[in-house]
DRENSETI-64546 format. One record per residue: x, y, z of N, C-alpha, C in turn; residue number from 1. Coordinates in steps of 0.001 Angstrom, whole numbers, plus 500000, padded with zeros to 6 digits. Example, Ala and Ser with C-alpha at 12.3 -4.5 7.8 and 13.67 -1.06 7.14 Angstrom:
! residues 2
SITE     n_X     n_Y     n_Z    ca_X    ca_Y    ca_Z     c_X     c_Y     c_Z    i
SITE  513190  494310  507800  512300  495500  507800  513200  496700  507800    1
SITE  512850  497750  507080  513670  498940  507140  512900  500030  507870    2
This chain:
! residues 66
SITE     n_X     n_Y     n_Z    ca_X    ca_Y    ca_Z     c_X     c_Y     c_Z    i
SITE  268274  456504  208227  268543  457922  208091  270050  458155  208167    1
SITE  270755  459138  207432  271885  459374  207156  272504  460794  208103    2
SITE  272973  460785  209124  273695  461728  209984  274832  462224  209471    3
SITE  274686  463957  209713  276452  464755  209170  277584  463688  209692    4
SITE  278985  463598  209222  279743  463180  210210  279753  461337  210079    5
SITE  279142  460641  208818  279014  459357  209280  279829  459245  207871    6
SITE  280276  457679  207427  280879  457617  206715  280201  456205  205644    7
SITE  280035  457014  204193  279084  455875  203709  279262  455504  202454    8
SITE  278934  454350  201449  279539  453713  200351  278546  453945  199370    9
SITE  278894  454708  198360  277491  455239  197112  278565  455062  195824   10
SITE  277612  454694  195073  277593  455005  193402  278129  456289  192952   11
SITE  278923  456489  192214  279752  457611  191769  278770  458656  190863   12
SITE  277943  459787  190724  276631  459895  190176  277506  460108  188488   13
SITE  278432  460137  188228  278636  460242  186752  279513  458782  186213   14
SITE  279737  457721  187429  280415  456559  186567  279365  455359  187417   15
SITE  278126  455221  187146  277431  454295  187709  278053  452699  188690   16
SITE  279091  452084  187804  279592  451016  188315  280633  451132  189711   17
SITE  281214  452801  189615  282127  452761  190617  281678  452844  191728   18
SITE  282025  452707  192993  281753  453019  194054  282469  453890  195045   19
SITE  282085  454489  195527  283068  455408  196271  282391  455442  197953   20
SITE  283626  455281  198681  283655  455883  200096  284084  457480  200258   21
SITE  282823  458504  201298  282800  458952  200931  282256  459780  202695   22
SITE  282769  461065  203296  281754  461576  204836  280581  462597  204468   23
SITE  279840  462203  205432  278767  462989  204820  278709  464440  205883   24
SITE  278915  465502  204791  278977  466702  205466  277744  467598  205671   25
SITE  276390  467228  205015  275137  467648  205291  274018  466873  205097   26
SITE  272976  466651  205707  271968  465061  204884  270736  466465  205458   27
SITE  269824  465758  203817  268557  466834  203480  267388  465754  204166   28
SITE  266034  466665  204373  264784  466181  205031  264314  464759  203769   29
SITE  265103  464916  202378  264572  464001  201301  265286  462547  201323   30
SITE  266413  462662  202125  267314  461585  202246  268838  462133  201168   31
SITE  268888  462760  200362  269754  463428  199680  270972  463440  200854   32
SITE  272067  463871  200011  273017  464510  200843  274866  464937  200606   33
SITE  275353  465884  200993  276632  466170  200451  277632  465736  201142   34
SITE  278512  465155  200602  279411  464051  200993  280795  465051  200674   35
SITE  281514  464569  201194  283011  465207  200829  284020  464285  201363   36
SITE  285116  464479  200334  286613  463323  200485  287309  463907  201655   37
SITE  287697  462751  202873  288629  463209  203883  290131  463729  203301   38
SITE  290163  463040  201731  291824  463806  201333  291288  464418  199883   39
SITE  290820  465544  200026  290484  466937  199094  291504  466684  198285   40
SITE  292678  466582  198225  293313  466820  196723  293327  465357  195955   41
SITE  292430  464228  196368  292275  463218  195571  290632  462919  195512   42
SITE  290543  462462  194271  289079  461719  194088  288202  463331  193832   43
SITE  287355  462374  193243  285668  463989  193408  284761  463487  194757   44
SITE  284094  464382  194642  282798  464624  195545  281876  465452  195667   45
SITE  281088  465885  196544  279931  466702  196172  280432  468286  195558   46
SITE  281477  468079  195641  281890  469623  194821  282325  470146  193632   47
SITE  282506  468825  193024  282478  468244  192039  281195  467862  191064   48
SITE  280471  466536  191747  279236  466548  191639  277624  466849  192190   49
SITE  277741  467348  192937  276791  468230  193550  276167  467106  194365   50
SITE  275152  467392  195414  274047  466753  195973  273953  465294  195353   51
SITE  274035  464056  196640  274198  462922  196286  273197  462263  196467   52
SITE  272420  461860  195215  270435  461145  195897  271214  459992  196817   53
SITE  269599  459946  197059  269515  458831  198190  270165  457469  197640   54
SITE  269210  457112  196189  269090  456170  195766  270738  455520  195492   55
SITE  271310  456731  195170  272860  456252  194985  273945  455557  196145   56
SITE  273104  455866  197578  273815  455406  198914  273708  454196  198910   57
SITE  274569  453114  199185  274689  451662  199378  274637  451448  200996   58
SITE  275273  452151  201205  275190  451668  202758  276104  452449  203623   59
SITE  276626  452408  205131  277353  453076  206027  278771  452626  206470   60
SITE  279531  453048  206490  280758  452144  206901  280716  451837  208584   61
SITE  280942  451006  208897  280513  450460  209965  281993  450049  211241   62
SITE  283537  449867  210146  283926  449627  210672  285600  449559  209841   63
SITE  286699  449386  210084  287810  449724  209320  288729  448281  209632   64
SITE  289591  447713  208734  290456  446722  208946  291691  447120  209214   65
SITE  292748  447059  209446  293892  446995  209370  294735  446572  208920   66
């Protein structure tokens, strides 16, 4: 299950191959959910492309390098 506030790696819903990191700012009872960029004046996101299926989520970020 996908929690507001977590940070997770999905399929771009209009360029299939890309991938994008991405926080999730609302998650629906369907698994759906709206994601938004921590830096708004770069990249798209759900405001852009609306509501992000499930199926498009790869996974959660878990952790950051340096």
């Amino acid at each position: 299950k996908i929690f507001p506030g977590e940070i997770v790696v999905c399929r771009h819903t209009h360029k299939p191959k890309v991938r994008i990191i991405k926080r999730v700012s609302e998650a629906f009872y369907d698994g759906s959910c709206y994601v938004l960029s921590d830096n708004a004046s770069e990249g798209t996101d759900s405001r852009s492309f609306g509501v992000l299926d499930r199926g498009l989520i790869l996974g959660r970020v878990t952790s950051r390098l340096i």
